[in-house]
C-alpha positions in Angstrom: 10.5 6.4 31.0 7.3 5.3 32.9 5.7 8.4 31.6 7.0 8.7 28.0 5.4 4.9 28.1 2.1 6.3 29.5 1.9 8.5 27.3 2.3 6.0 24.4 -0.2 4.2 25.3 -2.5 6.6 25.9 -2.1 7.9 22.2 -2.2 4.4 21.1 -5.5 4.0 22.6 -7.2 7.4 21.3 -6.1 6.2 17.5 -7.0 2.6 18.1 -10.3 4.0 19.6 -10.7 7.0 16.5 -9.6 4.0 14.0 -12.4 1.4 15.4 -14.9 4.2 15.3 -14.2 5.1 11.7 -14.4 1.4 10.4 -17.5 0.3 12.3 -19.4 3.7 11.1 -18.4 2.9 7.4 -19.3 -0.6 8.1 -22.9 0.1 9.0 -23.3 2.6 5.8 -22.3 -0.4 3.5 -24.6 -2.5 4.9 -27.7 -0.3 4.9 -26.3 1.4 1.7 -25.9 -2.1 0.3 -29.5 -3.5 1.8 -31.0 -0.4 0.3 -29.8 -0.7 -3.1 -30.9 -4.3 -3.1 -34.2 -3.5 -2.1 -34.6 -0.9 -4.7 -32.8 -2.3 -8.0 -31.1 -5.7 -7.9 -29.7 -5.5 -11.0 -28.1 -2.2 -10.3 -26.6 -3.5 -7.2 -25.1 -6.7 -8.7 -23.5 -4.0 -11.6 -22.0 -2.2 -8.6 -21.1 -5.3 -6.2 -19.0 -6.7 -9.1 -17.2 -3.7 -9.8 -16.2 -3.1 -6.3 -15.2 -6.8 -6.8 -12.5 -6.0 -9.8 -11.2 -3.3 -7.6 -10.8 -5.1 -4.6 -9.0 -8.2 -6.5 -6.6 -5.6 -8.2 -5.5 -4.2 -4.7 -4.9 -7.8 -3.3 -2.5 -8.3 -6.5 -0.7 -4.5 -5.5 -1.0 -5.6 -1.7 0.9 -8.8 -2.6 3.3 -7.5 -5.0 4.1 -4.4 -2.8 4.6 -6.6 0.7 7.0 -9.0 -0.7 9.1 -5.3 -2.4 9.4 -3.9 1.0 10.6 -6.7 2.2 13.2 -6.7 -0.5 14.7 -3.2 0.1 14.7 -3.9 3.5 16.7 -6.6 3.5 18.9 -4.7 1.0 18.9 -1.7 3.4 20.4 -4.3 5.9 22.9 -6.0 4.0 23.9 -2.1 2.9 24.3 -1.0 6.5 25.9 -4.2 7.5 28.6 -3.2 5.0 29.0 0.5 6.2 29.1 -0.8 9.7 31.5 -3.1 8.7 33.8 -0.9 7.1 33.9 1.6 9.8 34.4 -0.7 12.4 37.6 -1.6 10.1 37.9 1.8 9.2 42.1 2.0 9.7 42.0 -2.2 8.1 40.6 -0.6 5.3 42.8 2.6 4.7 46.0 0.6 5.0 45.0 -2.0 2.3 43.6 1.3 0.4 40.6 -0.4 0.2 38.1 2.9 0.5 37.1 2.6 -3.1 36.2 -0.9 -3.0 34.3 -0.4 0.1 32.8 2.3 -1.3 31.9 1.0 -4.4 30.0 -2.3 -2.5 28.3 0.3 -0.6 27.3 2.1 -3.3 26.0 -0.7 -5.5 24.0 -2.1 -2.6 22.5 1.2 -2.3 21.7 1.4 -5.9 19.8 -1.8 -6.3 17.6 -0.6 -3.1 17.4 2.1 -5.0 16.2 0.3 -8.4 13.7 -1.9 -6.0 12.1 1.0 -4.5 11.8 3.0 -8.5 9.7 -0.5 -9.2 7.7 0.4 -5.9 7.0 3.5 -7.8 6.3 2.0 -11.1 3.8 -0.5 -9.0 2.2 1.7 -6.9 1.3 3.8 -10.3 0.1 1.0 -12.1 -2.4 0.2 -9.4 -3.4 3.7 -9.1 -4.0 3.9 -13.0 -5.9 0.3 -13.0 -7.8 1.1 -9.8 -8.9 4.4 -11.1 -10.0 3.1 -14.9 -11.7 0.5 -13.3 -13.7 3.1 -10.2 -14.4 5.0 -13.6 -15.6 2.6 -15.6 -17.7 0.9 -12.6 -19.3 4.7 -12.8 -20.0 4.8 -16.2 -21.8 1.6 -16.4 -23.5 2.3 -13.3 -24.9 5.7 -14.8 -26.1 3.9 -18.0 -27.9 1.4 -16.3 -29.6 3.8 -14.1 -31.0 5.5 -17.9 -31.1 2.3 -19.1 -33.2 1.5 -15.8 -35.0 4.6 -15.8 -36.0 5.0 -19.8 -37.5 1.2 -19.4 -39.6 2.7 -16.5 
C-alpha cells in the first residue's frame, strides 16, 4: 500500500509539475504575443481581443450547461444502481412476488433517461464545437481583412 501511494504521488507530482509548465509557458507567449501586437497595430489587436472574447463567453455557457448535465446523469447513475443493488439484495423477495419484470423495467427506464441526458451531452458538446469553431473562423476572416484593409491604407 505505502508504495502504490508513493508512487501516486510521485506521478501526481510529474503531471502537476508538466501541467504548471505548460500553462505558465503559454502564459508568457500571450502576454508578449499580446504586448507585441499592441505595439504594432492597436486596432488589429482590439479585432482579435474581442473575438477571443466571444469565444471565451461561449465556453462559459457550454462549461455551465455541461457541469450541471454531469451532475444529472450522475445522480441518475446513482438512483439506477441504488435500484439494481436493491433488487439483488432482495433477489429471492423479488422472484417470489414475480417481480423481475418490474424491477427490470425501473432499472431499465432509469437507465434510459441517463441515457437521453448523456445524448443531450452530445447534442451540447456539438453545438459548442460548431459555435466555437464559426466564431475562431470568423475572428480569422476579419482578422485577415483588416490586416489588407491595414496594409492597402499603408
Amino acid at each position: 500500500l505505502l508504495s502504490r501511494l508513493n508512487n501516486d504521488v510521485n506521478k501526481i507530482g510529474m503531471v502537476i509539475s508538466f501541467h504548471v509548465n505548460i500553462v505558465m509557458r503559454q502564459l508568457a507567449q500571450f502576454m508578449f504575443g499580446s504586448a507585441f501586437l499592441l505595439k504594432i497595430q492597436p486596432k488589429l489587436a482590439l479585432v482579435a481581443f474581442s473575438g477571443i472574447g466571444l469565444v471565451a463567453v461561449a465556453s462559459k455557457l457550454y462549461g455551465d450547461f455541461a457541469r450541471a448535465l454531469a451532475e444529472r446523469v450522475q445522480e441518475l447513475f446513482a438512483v439506477s444502481s441504488a435500484l439494481a443493488e436493491t433488487s439483488f439484495s432482495m433477489s429471492e423477495t423479488v422472484r417470489a412476488f414475480d417481480g423481475v419484470s418490474v424491477e427490470t423495467e425501473k432499472y431499465g427506464s432509469s437507465q434510459y433517461d441517463a441515457l437521453q441526458l448523456e445524448e443531450m451531452q452530445a447534442w451540447a458538446y456539438g453545438s459548442h464545437k460548431f459555435v466555437s469553431d464559426t466564431l475562431q473562423a470568423g475572428l480569422q476572416c476579419i482578422l485577415l481583412y483588416s490586416c489588407w484593409a491595414l496594409g492597402r491604407a499603408g
